[in-house]
N, C-alpha and C positions, 0 to 999 in steps of 0.2 A: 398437760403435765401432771395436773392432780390424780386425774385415770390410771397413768403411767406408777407414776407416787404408788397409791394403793395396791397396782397389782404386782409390783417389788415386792412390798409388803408382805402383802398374801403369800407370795411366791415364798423368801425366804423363812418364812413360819412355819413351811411345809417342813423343813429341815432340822432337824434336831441335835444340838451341838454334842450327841453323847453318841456312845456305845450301845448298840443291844444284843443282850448277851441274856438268855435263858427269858426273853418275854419283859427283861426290864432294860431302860437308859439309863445308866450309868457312867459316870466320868471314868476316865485311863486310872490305872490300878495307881500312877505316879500324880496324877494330877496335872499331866502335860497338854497341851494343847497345839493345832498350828491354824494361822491362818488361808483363807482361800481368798484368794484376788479374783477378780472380772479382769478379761485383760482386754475388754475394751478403755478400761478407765486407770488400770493398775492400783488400784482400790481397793481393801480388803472390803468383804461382803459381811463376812460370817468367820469363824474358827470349828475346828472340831476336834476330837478327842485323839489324842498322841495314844495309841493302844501300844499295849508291854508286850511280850511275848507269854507274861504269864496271865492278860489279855486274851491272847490269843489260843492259849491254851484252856483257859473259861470257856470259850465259845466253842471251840472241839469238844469239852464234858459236857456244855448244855445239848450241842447237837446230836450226839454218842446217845444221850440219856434218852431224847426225846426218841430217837429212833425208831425205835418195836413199837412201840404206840402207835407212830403215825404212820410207818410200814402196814399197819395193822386196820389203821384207820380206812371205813369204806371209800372205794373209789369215788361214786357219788357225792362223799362230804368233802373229799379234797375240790373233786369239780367243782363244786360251789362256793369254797373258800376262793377257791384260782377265779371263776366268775366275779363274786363281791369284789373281789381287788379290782378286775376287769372294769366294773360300771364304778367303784372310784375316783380311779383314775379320770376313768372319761368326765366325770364330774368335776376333776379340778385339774380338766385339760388346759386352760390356761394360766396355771399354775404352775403345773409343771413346763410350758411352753418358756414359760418367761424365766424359773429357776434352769435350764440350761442355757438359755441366751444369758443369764448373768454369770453364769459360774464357767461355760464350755466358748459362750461367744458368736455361735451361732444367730441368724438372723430368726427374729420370732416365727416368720412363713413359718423355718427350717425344725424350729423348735414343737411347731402344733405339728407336722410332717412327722415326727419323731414321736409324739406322743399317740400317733393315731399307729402307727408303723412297729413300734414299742409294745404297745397297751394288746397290739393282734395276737402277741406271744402266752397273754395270759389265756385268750379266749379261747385260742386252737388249743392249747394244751388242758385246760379247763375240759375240753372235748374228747379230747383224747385218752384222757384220763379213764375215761370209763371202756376204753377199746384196747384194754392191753392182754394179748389173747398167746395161748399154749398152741399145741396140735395134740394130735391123736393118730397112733400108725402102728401097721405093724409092720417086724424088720421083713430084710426081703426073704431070710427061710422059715420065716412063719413060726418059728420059737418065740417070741418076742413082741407082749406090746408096750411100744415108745409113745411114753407119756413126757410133753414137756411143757414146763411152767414155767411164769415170768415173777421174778421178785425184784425190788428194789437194791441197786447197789450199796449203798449206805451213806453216811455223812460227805458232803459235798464242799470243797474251797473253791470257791471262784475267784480268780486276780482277772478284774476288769481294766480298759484303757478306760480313758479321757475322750474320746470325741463322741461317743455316742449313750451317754451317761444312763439313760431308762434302756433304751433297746437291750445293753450288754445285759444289764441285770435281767432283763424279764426273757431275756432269749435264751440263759440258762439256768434261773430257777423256775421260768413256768414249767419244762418239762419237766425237771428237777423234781419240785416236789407235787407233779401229776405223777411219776411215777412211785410216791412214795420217800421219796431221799430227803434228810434234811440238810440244810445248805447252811454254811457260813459266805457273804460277802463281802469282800476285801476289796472297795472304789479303788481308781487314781485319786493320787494325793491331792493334784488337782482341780478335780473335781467329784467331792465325795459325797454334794448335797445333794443330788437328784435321788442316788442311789439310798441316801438315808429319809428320804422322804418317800422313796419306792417301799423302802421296809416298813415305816411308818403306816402305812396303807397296811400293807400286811399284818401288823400288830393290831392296827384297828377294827379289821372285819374279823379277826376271831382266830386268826392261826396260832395253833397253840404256844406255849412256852417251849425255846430249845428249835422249834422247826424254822424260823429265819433268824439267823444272827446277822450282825454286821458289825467289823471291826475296819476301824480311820488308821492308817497312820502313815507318818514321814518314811521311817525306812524300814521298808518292806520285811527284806531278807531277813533280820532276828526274830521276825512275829511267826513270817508264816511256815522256815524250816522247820522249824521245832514241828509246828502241826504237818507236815508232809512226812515225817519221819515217826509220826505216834501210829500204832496199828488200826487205832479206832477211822484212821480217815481213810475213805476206801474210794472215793474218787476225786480226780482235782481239773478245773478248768479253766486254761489261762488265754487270752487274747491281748496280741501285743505283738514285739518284735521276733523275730525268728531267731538272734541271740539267745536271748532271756529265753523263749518257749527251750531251747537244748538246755540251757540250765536248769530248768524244772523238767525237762525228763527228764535227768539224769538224776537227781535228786529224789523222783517219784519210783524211778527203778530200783533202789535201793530199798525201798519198802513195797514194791510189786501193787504201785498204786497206779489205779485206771487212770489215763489219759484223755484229755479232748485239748485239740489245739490249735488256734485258727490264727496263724501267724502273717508272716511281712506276707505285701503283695508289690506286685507292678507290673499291673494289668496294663495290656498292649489293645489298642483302640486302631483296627483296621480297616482302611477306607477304599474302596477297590474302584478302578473306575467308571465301575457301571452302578454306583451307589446311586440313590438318592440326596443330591446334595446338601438339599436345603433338612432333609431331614439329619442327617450326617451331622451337621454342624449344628441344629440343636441340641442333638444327643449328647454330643463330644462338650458342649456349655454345660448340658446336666453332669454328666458325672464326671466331668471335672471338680466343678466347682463348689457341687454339693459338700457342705459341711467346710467349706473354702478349700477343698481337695485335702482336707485332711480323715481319709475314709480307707481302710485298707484296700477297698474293691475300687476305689475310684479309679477312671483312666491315668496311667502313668507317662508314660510313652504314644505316640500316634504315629503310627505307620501309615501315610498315604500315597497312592499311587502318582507315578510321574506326571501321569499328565493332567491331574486336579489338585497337586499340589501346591500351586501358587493362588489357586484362588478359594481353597481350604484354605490354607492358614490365613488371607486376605481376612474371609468374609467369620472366622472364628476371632482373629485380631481385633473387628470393628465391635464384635457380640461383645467381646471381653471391655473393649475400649467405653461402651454405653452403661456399665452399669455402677453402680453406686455403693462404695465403702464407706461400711461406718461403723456407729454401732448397732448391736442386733435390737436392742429396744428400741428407736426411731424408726419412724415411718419412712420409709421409701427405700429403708437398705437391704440391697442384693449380696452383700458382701463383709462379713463380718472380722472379727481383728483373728489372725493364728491364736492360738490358745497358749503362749508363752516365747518372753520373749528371746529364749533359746531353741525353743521352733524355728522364728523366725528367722535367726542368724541363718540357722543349717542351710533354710532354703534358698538364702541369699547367698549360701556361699556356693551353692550347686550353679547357680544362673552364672555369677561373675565366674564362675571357673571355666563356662560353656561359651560366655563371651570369649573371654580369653583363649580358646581354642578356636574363637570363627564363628562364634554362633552369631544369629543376627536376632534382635528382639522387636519383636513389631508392636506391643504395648507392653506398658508394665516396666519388671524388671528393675525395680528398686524398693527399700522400706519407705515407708511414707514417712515424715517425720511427726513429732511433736504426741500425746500421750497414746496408749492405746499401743497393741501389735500389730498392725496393720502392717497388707503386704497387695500391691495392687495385683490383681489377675493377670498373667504374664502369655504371651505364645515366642517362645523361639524357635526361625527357622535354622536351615543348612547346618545341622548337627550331623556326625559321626555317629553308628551307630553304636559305639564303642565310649561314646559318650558319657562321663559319671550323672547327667542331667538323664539321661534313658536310661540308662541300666540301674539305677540305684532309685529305693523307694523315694518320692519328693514329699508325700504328705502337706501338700499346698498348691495354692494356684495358679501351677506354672506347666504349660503344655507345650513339651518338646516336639518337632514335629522331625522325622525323619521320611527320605522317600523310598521308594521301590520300583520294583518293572515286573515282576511274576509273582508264583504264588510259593514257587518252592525258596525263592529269596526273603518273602515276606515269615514265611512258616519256619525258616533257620532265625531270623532275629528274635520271632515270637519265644520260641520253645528255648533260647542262648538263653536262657536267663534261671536261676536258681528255683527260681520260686513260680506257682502257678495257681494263684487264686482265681481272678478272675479275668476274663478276656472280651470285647468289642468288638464284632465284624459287622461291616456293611458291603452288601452287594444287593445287586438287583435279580441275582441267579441263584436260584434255591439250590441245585445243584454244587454249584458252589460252595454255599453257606453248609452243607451237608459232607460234603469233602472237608472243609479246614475244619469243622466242628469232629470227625474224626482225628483229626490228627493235632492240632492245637492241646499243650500240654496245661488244661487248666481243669477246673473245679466244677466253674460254673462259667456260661458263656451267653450273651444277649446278641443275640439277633436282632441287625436294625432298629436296636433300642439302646438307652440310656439307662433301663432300669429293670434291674433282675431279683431284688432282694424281696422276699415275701414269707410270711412265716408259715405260709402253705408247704414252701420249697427249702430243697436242703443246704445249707449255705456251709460252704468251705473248700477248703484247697487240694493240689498235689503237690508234688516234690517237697519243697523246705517248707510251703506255707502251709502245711501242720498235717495233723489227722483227726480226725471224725468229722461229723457233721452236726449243726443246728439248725434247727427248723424243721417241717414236715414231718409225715410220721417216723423218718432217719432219726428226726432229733430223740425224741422219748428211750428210741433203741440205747441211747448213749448213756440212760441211769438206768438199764434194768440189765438182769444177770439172765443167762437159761437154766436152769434146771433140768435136766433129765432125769428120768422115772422109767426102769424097765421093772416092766410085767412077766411071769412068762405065761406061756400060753397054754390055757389049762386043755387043750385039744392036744398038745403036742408033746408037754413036760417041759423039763428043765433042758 
């Protein structure tokens, strides 16, 4: 318990109860504050700074100011700033392992999984930083040479969620400011320490004043309109629900501000029956439960075939029924509490409504009682595919199972659905796998796996679950401008 004791400790130290705004921490312009709970314990941890909107507007003239300087600054030096955070972090990986197991609830496994998974955002784009390249052409009647050049967007908002507190931040400011942009970051209310201790690293290896801000606060919308609506902010990037992402375009349209949006999902997990089963039913445990299925990409829905239907959800019922809820700082827990306890109603209300149409629940399928948001890992079968438990994001760990008999029945439920982040097929026929991956209306798609997310590759959606991408070298694309440059051709004239 003493080990435990200190590395709380350490952990919340990492977090700084203020604002930073131009290279300094500073309290809320009012002197407000809120607190952050654990919701394994419902215990306040920490507080942070309630930021103004005239807060918020600081942080846009430090980032504004810093700009052309650091647009200007060698590729090289940012690369190495973006590295130094890099070997930080890894330095106070279980630091930050155990500040989102306190603050997000996550099991610590899940927590060093994230800081290793997180922390690759800085180092690929550390990389990349120094590869951001033009071309050279001429047109095709030969009047003409086309020169084009990459420059930096400009100051950057990010509105991050709550379930994946380092990743969000370093998945869009490492390319961010690899390509030159400076950024403001705007955490969930709920979990705003990881991300202030992400900055915090930032501020300590040398990034200048004005190139990472970070502003706290309770509500949102008076802080950060005013900044979507000022000229100086020229790109903005939200993750979160597909609501909220329409209300910020529409509000960034009005000022002709760049978008990135990686919104709802409810990814459809397809089991065919010439699967692998034993693999099948690993996978469908990982990305369910990862993060306690509070993951936009996690499986939502599972569509499996008639005739391994009953012994899928048998033998995923018994996986879910073995494992261990608790809290994420104790040893042996697989399963840690929803991150609030208005999460966990939503999710409780999806299931009893699913019962109440017929669904049948083979574990789970209740709140647990007594402190903490705990919600036991759930499977229900004989659902409807019409179901608000399938069709609607669950964001927890509860895996509806629906069945099928083809592939053009299975390929109408998949693609029925608004949104198309990410998607899960299993078969044992490449062929196969190579047909629905044409036609499957999603982003990103795994094949006979559980895990697709890598900061090598591009990460994001089609239809409502947003536009652009993060990660890989797509990502970078999303802070840099083109420039063109015509020559004409001193052979040819004007």
């Amino acid at each position: 318990m003493t080990t435990t004791n200190s590395l709380i400790e350490r952990a919340l130290a990492l977090a700084p109860s203020a604002l930073l705004i131009n290279g300094e921490w500073r309290a809320s312009s009012s002197g407000a504050q809120f607190d952050v709970l654990n919701p394994a314990t419902e215990e306040v941890l920490a507080t942070a700074a309630d930021a103004t909107p005239e807060d918020g507007m600081a942080a846009l003239a430090a980032a504004s100011e810093a700009q052309d300087a650091w647009a200007a600054t060698p590729s090289r030096v940012r690369a190495e700033l973006l590295r130094a955070a890099f070997d930080r972090i890894n330095e106070l990986s279980e630091e930050f392992a155990a500040l989102m197991t306190l603050e997000m609830g996550k099991p610590l496994a899940e927590g060093r999984a994230e800081v290793t998974y997180g922390n690759e955002f800085l180092r690929w784009y550390s990389e990349e930083a120094v590869r951001i390249n033009g071309r050279y052409a001429s047109s095709p009647e030969g009047n003409l040479r086309i020169l084009t050049l990459k420059r930096p967007v400009g100051p950057a908002l990010f509105i991050t969620p709550w379930n994946f507190p380092l990743a969000m931040a370093t998945r869009k400011a490492g390319p961010a400011l690899a390509a030159g942009c400076t950024v403001i970051l705007k955490p969930a209310t709920i979990t705003p320490l990881t991300t202030l201790a992400f900055a915090k690293v930032c501020h300590d290896v040398g990034f200048p004043p004005g190139v990472v801000n970070v502003i706290t606060v309770q509500d949102t919308r008076p802080v950060t309109g005013p900044m979507i609506q000022d000229r100086r902010l020229r790109k903005l990037s939200f993750t979160g629900s597909t609501p909220v992402g329409m209300a910020l375009m529409k509000e960034a349209a009005s000022n002709v501000v760049r978008t990135s949006m990686e919104l709802g999902g409810c990814a459809p997990f397809i089991v065919f029956e010439d699967a692998d089963l034993d693999l099948a039913v690993k996978a469908a445990r990982l990305t369910k439960l990862r993060n306690m299925g509070e993951a936009c990409n996690a499986a939502n829905r599972f569509y499996v075939h008639e005739d391994i239907a009953d012994e899928f959800s048998r033998r995923l019922a018994a996986e879910f029924d073995a494992l261990t809820v608790g809290n994420g700082m104790a040893d042996g827990t697989d399963i840690g509490p929803i991150v609030s306890a208005e999460q966990r109603y939503a999710i409780d209300e999806l299931v009893q409504a699913a019962v109440a149409e017929g669904g049948e629940v083979l574990t789970g399928g209740k709140i647990d009682e007594g402190k903490g948001f705990f919600y036991r890992p759930t499977v229900v079968t004989g659902l409807s595919p019409e179901s608000k438990l399938v069709t609607e994001e669950i964001f927890g760990p509860v895996a509806p199972i629906v069945t099928f008999q083809t592939e053009e029945e299975v390929l109408g439920y998949a693609n029925g659905s608004d949104v198309g982040l990410a998607g899960y097929l299993h078969t044992g026929s490449m062929e196969r796998a190579l047909r629905m991956a044409e036609k499957l209306e999603v982003g990103m798609l795994g094949i006979n796996s559980g895990t697709i997310s890598n900061a090598a590759a591009p990460f994001g959606g089609v239809k409502h679950s947003g536009i652009g991408r993060e990660g890989g070298p797509e990502g970078i694309e999303e802070y840099l401008e083109t420039i063109y440059v015509g020559f004409p051709n001193p052979h040819t004239g004007l």
